[in-house]
Backbone bond lengths (Angstrom), bond angles and torsions (degrees), N, CA, C in turn:
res aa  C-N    CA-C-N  psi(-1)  N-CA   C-N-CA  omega(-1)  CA-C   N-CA-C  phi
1 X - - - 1.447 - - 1.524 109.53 -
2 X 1.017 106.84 135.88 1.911 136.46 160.42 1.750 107.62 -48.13
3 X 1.225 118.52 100.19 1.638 117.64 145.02 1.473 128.26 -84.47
4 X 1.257 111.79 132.98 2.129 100.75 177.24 1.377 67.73 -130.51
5 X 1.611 87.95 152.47 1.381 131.88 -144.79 1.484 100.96 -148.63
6 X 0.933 132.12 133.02 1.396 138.54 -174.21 1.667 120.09 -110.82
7 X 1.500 113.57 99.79 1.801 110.37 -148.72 1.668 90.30 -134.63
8 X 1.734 105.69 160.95 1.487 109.69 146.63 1.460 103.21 -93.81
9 X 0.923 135.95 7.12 1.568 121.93 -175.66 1.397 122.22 -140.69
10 X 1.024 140.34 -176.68 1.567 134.30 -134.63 1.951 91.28 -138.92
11 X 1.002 121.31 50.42 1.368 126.31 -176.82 1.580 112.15 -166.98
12 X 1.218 101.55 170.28 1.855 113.42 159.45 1.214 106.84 -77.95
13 X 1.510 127.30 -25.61 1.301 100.41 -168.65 1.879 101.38 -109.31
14 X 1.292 117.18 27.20 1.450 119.44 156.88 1.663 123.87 -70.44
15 X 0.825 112.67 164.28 1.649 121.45 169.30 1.644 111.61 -75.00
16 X 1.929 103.62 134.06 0.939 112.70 175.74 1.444 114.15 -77.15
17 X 1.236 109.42 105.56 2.213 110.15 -176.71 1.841 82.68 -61.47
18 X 1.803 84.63 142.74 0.966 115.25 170.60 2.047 119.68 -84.95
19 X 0.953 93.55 2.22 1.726 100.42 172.23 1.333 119.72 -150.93
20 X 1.699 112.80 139.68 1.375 126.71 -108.22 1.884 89.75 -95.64
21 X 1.654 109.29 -40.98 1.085 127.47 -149.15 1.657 100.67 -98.51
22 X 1.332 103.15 -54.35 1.525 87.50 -174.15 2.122 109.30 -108.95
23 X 1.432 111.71 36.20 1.318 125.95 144.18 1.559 119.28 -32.06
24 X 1.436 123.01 118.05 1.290 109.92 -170.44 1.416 124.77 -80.78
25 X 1.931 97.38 2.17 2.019 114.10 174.85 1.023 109.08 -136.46
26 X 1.421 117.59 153.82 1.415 109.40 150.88 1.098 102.71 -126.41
27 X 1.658 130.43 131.05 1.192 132.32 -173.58 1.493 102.61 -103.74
28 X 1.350 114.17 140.40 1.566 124.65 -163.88 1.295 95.39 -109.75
29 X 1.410 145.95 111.70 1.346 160.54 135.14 1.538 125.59 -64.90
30 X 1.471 118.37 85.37 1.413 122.00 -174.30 1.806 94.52 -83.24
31 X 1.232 103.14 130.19 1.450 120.76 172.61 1.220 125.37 -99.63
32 X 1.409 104.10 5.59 1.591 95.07 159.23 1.937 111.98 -107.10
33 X 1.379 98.61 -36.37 1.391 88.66 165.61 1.463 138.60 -91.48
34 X 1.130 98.40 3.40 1.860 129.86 -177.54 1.753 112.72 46.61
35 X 2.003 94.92 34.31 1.566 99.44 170.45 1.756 108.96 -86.28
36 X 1.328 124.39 165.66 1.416 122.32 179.05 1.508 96.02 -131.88
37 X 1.760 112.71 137.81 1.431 103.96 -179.14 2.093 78.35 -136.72
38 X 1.176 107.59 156.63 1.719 112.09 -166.03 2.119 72.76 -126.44
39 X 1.628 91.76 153.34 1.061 122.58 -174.23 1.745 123.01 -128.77
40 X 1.148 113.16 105.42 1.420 98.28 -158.38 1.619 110.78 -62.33
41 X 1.293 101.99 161.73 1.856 107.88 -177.88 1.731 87.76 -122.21
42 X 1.042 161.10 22.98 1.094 139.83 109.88 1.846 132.64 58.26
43 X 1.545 72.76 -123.26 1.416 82.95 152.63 1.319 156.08 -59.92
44 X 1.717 109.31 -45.54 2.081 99.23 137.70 0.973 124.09 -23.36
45 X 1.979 115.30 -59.32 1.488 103.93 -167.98 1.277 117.93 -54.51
46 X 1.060 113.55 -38.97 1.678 101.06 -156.82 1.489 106.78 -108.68
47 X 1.387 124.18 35.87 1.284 133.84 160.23 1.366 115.34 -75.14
48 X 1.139 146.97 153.02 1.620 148.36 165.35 1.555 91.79 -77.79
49 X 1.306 124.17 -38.60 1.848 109.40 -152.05 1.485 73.68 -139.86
50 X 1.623 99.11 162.34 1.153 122.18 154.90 1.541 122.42 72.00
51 X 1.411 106.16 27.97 1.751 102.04 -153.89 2.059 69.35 -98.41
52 X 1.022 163.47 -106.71 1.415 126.79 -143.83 1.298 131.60 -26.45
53 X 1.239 114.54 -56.20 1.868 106.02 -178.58 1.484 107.67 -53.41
54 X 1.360 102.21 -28.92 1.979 105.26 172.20 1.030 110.50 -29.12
55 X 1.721 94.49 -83.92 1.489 136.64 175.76 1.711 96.71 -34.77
56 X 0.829 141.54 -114.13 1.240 154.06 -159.96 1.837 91.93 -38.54
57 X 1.229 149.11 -18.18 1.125 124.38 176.54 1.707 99.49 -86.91
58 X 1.303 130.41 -18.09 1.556 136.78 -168.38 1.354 94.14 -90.50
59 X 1.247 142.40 -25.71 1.469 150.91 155.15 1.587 124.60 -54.32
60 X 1.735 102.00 -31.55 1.491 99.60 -178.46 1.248 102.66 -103.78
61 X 1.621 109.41 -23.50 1.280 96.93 178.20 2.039 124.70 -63.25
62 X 1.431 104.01 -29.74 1.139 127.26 -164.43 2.132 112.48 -81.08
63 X 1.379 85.65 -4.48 1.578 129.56 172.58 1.396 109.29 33.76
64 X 1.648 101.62 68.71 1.081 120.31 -177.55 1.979 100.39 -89.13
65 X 1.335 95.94 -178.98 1.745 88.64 179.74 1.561 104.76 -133.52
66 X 1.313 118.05 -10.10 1.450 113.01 167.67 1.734 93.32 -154.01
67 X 1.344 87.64 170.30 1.549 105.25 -162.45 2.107 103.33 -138.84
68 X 1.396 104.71 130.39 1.383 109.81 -171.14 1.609 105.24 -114.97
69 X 1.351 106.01 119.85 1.859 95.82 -177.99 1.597 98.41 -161.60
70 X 1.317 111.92 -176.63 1.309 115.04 -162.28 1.216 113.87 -88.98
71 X 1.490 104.11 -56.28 1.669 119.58 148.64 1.321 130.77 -107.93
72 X 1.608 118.32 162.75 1.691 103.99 164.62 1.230 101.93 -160.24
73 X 1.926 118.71 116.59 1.041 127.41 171.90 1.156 132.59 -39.47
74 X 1.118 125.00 161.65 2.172 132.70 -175.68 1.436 112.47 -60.70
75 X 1.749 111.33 -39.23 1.807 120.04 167.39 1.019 120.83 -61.69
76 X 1.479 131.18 -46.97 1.263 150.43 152.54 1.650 120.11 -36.39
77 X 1.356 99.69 -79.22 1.547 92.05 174.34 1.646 128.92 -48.65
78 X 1.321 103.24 -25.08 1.633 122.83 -174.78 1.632 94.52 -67.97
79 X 1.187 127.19 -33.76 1.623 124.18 -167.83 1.231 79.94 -83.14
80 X 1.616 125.93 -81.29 1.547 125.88 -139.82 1.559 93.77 -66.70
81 X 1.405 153.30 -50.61 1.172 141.51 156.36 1.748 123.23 -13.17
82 X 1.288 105.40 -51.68 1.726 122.84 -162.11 1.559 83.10 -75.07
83 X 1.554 124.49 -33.74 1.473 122.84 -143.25 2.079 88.20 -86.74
84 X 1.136 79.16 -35.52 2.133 78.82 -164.22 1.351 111.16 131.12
85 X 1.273 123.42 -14.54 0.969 149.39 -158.20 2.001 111.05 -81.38
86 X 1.383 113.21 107.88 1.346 119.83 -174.18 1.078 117.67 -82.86
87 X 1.525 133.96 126.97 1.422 146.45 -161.27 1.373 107.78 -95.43
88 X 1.465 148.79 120.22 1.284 130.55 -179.04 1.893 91.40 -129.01
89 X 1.647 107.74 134.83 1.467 110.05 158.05 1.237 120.81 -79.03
90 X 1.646 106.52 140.92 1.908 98.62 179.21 1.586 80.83 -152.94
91 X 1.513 83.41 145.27 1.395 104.83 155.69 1.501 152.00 -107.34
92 X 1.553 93.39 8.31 1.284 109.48 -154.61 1.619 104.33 -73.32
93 X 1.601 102.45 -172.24 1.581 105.46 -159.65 1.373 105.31 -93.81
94 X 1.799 129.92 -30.31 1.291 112.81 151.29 1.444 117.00 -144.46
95 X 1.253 121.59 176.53 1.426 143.10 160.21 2.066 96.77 13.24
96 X 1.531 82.86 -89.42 1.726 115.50 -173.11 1.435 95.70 -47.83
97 X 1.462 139.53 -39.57 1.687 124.63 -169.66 1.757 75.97 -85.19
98 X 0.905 131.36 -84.89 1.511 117.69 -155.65 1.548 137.51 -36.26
99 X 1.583 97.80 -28.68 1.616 119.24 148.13 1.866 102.94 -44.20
100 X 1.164 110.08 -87.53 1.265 113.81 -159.64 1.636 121.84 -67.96
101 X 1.332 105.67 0.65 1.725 102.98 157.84 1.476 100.66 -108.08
102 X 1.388 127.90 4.75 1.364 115.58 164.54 1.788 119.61 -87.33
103 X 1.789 106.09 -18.45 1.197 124.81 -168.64 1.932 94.00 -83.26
104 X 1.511 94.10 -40.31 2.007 87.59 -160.87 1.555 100.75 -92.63
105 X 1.541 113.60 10.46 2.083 127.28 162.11 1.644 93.12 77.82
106 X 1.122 125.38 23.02 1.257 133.64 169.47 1.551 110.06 -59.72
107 X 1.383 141.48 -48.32 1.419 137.52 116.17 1.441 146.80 23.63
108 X 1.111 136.97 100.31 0.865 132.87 -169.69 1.616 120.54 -123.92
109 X 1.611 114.80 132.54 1.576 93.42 -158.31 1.595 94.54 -121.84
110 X 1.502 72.40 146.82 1.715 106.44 179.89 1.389 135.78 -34.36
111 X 1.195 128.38 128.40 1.256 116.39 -171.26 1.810 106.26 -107.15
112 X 0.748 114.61 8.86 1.715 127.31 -177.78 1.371 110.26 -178.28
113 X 1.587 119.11 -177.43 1.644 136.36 170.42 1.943 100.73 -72.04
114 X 1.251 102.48 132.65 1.312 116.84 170.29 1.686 122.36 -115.20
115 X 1.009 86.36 51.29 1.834 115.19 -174.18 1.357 102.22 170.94
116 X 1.742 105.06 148.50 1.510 127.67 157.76 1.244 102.32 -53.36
117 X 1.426 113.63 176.10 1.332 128.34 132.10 1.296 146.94 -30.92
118 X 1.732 142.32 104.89 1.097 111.31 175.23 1.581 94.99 95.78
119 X 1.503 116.46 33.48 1.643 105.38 163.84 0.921 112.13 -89.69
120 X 1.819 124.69 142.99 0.980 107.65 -168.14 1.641 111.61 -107.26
């Protein structure tokens, strides 16, 4: 299975961005082959509207199956929800700690958006 990961930086050992949609990576963690490929967020960012459903369409496309971030808006979750796609909150300080409390189920996944719209 596919992890997206919500980062400013292009590694495990980057910081987990704390917001879901306009995150400037998403780092893709396949757990069965334990390769990592990062995905630019780009274009979310610099949208006025809509940079979660972005985000979350560059997530399904990238066909991950759960997604680890700090927050994740109500538009957002509504895609990755519709998609199959499992939402987990983390807070940790990067990438690599959020891997490994997602590996030992330390994690806990979301039952809705834990932010409005438009966090900035």
């Amino acid at each position: 299975m596919k992890i997206a990961f919500s980062t400013s930086g292009e590694s495990l050992e980057a910081p987990l961005d704390s917001r879901f949609g306009r995150a400037p990576y998403f780092l893709i963690y396949d757990l069965d082959s334990r390769q990592a490929r990062v995905v630019d967020n780009g274009a979310s960012r610099a949208s006025s509207q809509g940079a979660g459903i972005q985000a979350a369409d560059s997530v399904v496309r990238a066909g991950a199956g759960a997604v680890v971030t700090a927050h994740c808006g109500p538009k957002a979750f509504q895609v990755l929800h519709a998609a199959g796609i499992k939402v987990f909150s983390c807070h940790a300080a990067t990438v690599g700690e959020a891997l490994d409390m997602y590996r030992s189920g330390a994690l806990v996944e979301q039952t809705g958006a834990d932010v409005a719209g438009h966090h900035a």
